[in-house]
C-alpha positions as protocol buffer text, in pm:
chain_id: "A"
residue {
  index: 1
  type: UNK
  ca { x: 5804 y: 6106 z: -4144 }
}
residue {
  index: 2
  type: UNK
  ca { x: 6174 y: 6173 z: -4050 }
}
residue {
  index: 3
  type: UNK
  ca { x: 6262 y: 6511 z: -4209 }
}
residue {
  index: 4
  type: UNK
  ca { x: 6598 y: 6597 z: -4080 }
}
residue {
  index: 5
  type: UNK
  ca { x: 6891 y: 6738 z: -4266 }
}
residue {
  index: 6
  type: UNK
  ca { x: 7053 y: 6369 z: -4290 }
}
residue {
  index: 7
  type: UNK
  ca { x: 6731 y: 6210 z: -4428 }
}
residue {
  index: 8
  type: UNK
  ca { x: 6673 y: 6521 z: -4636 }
}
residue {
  index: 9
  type: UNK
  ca { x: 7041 y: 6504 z: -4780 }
}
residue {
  index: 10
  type: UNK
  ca { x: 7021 y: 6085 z: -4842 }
}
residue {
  index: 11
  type: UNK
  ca { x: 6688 y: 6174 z: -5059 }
}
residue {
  index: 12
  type: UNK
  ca { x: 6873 y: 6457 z: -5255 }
}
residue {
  index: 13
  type: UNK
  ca { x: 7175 y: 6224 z: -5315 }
}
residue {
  index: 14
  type: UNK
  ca { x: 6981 y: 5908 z: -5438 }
}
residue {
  index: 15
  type: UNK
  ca { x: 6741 y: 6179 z: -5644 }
}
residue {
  index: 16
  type: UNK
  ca { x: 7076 y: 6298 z: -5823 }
}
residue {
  index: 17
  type: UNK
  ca { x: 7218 y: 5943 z: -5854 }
}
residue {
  index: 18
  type: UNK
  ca { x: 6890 y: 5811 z: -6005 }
}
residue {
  index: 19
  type: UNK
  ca { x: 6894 y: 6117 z: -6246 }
}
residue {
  index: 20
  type: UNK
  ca { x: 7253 y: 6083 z: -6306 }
}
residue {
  index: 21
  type: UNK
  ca { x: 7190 y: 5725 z: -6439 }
}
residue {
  index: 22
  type: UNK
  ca { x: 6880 y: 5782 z: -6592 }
}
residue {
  index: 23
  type: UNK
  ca { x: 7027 y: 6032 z: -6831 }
}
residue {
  index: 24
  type: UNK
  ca { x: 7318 y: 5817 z: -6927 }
}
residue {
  index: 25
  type: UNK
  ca { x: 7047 y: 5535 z: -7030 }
}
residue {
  index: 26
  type: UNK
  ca { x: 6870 y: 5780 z: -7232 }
}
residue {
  index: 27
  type: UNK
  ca { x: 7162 y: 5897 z: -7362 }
}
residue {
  index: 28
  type: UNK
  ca { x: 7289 y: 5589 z: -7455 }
}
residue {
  index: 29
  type: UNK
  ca { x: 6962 y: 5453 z: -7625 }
}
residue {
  index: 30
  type: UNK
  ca { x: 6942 y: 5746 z: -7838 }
}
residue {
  index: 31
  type: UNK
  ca { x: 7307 y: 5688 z: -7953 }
}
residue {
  index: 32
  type: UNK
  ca { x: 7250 y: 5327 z: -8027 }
}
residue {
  index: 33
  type: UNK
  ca { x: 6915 y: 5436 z: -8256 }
}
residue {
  index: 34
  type: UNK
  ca { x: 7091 y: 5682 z: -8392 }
}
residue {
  index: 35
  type: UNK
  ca { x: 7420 y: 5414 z: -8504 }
}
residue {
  index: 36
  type: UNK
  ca { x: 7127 y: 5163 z: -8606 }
}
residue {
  index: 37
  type: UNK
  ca { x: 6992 y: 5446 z: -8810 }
}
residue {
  index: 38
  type: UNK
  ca { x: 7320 y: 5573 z: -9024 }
}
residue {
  index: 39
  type: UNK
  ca { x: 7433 y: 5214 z: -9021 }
}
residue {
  index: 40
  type: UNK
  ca { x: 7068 y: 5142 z: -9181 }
}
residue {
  index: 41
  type: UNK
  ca { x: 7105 y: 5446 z: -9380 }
}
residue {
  index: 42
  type: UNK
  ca { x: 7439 y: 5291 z: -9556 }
}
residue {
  index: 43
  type: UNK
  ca { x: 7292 y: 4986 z: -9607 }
}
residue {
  index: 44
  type: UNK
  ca { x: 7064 y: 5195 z: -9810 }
}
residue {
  index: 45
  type: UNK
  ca { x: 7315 y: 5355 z: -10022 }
}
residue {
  index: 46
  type: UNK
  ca { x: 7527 y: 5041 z: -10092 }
}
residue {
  index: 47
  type: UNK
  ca { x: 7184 y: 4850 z: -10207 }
}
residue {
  index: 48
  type: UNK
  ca { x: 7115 y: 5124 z: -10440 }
}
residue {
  index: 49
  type: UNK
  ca { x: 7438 y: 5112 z: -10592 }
}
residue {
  index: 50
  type: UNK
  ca { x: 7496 y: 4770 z: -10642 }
}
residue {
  index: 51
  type: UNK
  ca { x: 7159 y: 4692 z: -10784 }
}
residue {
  index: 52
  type: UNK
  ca { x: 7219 y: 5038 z: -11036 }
}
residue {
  index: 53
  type: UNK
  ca { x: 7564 y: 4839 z: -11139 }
}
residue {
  index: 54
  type: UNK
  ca { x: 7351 y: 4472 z: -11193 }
}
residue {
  index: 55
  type: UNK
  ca { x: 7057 y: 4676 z: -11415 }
}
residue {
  index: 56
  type: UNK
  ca { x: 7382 y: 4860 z: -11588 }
}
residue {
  index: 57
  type: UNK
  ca { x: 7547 y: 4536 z: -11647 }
}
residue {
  index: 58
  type: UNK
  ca { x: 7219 y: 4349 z: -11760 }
}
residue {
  index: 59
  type: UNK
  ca { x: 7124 y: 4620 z: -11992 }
}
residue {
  index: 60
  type: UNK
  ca { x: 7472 y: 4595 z: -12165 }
}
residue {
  index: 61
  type: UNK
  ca { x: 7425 y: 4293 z: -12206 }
}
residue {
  index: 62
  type: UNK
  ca { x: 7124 y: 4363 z: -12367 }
}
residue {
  index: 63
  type: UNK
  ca { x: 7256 y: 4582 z: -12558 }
}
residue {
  index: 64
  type: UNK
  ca { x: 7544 y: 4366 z: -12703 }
}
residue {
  index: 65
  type: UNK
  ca { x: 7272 y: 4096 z: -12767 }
}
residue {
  index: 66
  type: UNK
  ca { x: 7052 y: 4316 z: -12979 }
}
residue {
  index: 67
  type: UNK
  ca { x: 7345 y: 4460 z: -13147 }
}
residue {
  index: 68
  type: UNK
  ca { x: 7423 y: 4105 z: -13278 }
}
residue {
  index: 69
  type: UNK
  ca { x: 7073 y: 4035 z: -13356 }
}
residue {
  index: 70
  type: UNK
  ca { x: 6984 y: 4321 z: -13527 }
}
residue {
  index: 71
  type: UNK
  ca { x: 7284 y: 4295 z: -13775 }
}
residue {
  index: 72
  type: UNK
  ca { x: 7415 y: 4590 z: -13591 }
}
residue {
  index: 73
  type: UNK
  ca { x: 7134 y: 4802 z: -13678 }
}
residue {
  index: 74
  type: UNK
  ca { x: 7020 y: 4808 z: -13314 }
}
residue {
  index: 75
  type: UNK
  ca { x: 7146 y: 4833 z: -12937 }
}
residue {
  index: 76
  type: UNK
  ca { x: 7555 y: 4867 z: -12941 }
}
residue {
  index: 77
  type: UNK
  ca { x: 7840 y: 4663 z: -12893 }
}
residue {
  index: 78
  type: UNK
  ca { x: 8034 y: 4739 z: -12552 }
}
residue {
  index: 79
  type: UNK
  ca { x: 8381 y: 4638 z: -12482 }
}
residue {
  index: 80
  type: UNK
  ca { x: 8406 y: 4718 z: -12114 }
}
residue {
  index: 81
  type: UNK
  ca { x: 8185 y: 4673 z: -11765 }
}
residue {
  index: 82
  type: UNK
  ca { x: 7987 y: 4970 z: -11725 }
}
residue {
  index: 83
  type: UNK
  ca { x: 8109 y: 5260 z: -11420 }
}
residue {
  index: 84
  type: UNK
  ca { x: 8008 y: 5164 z: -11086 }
}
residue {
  index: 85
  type: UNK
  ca { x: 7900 y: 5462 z: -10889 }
}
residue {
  index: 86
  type: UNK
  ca { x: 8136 y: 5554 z: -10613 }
}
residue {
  index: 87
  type: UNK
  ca { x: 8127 y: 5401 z: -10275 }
}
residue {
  index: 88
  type: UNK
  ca { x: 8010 y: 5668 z: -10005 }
}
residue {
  index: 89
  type: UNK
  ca { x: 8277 y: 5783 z: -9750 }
}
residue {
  index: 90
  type: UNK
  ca { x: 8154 y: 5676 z: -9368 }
}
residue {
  index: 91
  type: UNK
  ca { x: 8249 y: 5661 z: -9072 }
}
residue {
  index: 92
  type: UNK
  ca { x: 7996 y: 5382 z: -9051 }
}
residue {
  index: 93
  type: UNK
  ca { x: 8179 y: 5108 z: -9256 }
}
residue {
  index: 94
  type: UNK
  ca { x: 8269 y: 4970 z: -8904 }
}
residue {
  index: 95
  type: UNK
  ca { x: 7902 y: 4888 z: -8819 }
}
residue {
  index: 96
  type: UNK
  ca { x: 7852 y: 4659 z: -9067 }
}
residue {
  index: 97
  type: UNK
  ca { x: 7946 y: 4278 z: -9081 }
}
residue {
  index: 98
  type: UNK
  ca { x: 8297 y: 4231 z: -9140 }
}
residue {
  index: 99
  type: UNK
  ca { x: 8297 y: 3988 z: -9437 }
}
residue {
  index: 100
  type: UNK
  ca { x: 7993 y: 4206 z: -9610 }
}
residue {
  index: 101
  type: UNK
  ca { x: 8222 y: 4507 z: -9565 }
}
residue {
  index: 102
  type: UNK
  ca { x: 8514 y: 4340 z: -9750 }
}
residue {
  index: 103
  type: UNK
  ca { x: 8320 y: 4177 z: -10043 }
}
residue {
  index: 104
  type: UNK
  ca { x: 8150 y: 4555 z: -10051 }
}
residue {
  index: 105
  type: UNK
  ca { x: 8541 y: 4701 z: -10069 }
}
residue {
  index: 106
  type: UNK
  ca { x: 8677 y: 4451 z: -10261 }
}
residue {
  index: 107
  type: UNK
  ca { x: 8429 y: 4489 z: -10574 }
}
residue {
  index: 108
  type: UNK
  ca { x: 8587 y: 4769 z: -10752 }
}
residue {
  index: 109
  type: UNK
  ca { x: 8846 y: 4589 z: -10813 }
}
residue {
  index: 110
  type: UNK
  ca { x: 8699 y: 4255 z: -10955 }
}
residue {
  index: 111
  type: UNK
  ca { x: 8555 y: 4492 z: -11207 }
}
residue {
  index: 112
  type: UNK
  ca { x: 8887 y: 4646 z: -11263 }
}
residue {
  index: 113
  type: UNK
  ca { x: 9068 y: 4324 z: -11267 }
}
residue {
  index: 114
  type: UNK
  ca { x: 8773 y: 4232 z: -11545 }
}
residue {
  index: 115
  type: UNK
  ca { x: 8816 y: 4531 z: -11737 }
}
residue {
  index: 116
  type: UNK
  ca { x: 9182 y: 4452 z: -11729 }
}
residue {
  index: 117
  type: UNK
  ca { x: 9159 y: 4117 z: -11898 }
}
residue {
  index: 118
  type: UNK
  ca { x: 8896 y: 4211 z: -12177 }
}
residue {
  index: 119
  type: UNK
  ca { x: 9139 y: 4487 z: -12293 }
}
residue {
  index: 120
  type: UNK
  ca { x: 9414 y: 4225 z: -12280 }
}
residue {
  index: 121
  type: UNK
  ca { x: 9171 y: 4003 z: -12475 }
}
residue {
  index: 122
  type: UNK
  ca { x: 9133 y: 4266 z: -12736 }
}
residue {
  index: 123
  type: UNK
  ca { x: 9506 y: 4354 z: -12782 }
}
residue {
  index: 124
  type: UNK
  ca { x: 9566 y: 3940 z: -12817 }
}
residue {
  index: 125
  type: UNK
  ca { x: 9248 y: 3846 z: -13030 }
}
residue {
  index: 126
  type: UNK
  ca { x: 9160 y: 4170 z: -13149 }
}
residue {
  index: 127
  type: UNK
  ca { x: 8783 y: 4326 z: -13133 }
}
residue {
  index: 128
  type: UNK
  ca { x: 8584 y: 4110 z: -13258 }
}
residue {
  index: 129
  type: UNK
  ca { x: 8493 y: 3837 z: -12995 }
}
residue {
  index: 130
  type: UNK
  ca { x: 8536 y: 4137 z: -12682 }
}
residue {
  index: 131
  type: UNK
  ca { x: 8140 y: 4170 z: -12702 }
}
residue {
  index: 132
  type: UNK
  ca { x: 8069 y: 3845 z: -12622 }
}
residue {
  index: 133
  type: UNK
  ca { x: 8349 y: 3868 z: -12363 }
}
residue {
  index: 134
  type: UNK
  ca { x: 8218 y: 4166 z: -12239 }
}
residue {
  index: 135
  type: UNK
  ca { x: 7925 y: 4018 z: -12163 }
}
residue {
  index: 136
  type: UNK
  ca { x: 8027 y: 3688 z: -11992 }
}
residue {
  index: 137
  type: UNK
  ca { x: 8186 y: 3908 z: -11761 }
}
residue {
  index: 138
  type: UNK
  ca { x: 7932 y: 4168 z: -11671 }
}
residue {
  index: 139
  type: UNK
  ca { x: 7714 y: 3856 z: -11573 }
}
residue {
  index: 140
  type: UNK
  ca { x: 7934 y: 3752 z: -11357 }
}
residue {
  index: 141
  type: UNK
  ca { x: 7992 y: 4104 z: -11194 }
}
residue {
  index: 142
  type: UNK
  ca { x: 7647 y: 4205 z: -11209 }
}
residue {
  index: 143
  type: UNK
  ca { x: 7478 y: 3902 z: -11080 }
}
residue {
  index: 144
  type: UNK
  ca { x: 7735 y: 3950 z: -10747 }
}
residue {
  index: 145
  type: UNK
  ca { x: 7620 y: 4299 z: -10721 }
}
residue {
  index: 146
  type: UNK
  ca { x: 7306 y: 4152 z: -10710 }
}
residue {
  index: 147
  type: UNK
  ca { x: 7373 y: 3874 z: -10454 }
}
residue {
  index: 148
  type: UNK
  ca { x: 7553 y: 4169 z: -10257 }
}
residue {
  index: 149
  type: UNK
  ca { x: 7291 y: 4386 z: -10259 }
}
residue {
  index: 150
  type: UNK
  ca { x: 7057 y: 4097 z: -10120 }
}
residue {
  index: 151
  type: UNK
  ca { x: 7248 y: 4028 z: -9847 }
}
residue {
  index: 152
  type: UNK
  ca { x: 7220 y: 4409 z: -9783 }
}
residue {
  index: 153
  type: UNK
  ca { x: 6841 y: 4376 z: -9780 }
}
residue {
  index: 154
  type: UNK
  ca { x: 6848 y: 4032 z: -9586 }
}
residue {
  index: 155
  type: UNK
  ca { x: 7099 y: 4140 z: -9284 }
}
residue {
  index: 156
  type: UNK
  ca { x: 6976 y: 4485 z: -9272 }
}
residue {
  index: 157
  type: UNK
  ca { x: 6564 y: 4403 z: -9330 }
}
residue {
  index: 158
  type: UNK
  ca { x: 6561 y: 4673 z: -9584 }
}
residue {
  index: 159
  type: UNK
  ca { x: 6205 y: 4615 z: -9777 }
}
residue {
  index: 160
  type: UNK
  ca { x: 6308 y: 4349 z: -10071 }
}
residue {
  index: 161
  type: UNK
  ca { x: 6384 y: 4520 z: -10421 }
}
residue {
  index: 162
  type: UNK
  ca { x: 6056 y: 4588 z: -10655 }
}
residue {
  index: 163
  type: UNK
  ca { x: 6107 y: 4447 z: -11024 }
}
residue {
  index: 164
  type: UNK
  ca { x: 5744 y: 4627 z: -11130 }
}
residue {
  index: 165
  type: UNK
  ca { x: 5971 y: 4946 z: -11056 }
}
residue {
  index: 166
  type: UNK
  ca { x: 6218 y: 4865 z: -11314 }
}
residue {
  index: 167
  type: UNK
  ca { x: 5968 y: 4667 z: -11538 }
}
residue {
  index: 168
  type: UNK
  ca { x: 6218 y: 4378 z: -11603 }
}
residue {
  index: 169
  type: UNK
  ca { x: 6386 y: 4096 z: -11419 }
}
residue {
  index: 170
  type: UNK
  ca { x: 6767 y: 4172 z: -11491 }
}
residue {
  index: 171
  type: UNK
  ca { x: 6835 y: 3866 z: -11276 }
}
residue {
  index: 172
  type: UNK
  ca { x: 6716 y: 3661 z: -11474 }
}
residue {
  index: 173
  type: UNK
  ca { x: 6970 y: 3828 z: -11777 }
}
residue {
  index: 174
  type: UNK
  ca { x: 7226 y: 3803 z: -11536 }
}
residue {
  index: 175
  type: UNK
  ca { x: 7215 y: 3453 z: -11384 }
}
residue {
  index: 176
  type: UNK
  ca { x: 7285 y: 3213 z: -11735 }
}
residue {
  index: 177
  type: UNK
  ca { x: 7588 y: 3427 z: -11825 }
}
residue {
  index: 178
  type: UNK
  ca { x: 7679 y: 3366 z: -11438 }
}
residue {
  index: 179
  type: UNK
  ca { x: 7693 y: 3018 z: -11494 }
}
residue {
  index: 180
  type: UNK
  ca { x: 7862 y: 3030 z: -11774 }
}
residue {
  index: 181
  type: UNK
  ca { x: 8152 y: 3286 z: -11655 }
}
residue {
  index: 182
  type: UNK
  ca { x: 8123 y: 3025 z: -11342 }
}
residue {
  index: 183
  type: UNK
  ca { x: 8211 y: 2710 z: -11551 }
}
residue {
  index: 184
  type: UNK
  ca { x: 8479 y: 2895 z: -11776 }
}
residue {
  index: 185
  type: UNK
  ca { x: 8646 y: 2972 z: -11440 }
}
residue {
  index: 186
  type: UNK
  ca { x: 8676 y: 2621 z: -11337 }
}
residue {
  index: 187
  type: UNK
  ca { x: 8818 y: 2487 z: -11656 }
}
């Protein structure tokens, strides 16, 4: 074995190169899990919120339902789409599919725009059919929370959302009304 200060500096210089590289692969793994991991952790958030606005919006309607078919003694009548929790502030936003990220962005203001036209409904037509109105519209906005939030789950493999937690299928309130604000759309 050859142990002179040439072979001895060659050895120390590939040792530090090696090391030198090594560390930037760790480094750069445990950046990338870390990204995967607050981009995951958004994808969290965003589920949570959406499917909170779709059980909001299917329990109005609910509500407006039972307030009809009570004779008003039960539930209550709403006139407007319930308040959507705020988006979270990220530096992530980036990490996540483009056209997700704008349907995500967009969505305050197709509940805006919706709330917009009921109260223009009422000040045309007056109260009495906003209910009804009210609710055509919050199936239409909740069930694409709902479609947003599964593509959430789907893209980001987040676990797929328990209805034994909530103890109702508020899809399945959403979904005809839908339709219906689907069909009055293309007429």
């Amino acid at each position: 074995m050859d142990l002179s200060w040439g072979s001895i500096a060659k050895t120390a210089i590939a040792a530090g190169i090696f090391t030198a590289l090594f560390t930037q692969v760790v480094v750069w793994i445990r950046e990338r899990l870390s990204a995967n991991q607050r981009v995951r952790l958004l994808a969290v958030k965003l589920t949570i919120i959406f499917e909170k606005f779709a059980m909001d919006c299917a329990s109005s309607i609910s509500d407006n339902q039972l307030y009809n078919e009570s004779d008003h003694a039960a539930g209550k009548e709403n006139h407007r789409l319930p308040k959507m929790d705020e988006l979270p502030s990220s530096e992530d936003w980036h990490s996540l599919k483009p056209e997700l990220t704008a349907r995500i962005l967009f969505f305050p203001n197709e509940i805006s725009n919706s709330n917009s036209s009921l109260d223009f409904l009422e000040d045309v037509e007056g109260p009495y059919d906003i209910p009804q109105a009210c609710s055509i519209r919050c199936g239409l906005r909740g069930y694409r929370a709902w479609l947003i939030a599964g593509d959430l789950r789907r893209i980001y493999k987040l676990p797929p959302f328990d209805n034994s937690a909530v103890f109702w299928d508020f899809a399945e309130v959403l979904l005809p009304l839908h339709k219906k604000a689907n069909e009055l759309e293309q007429h």
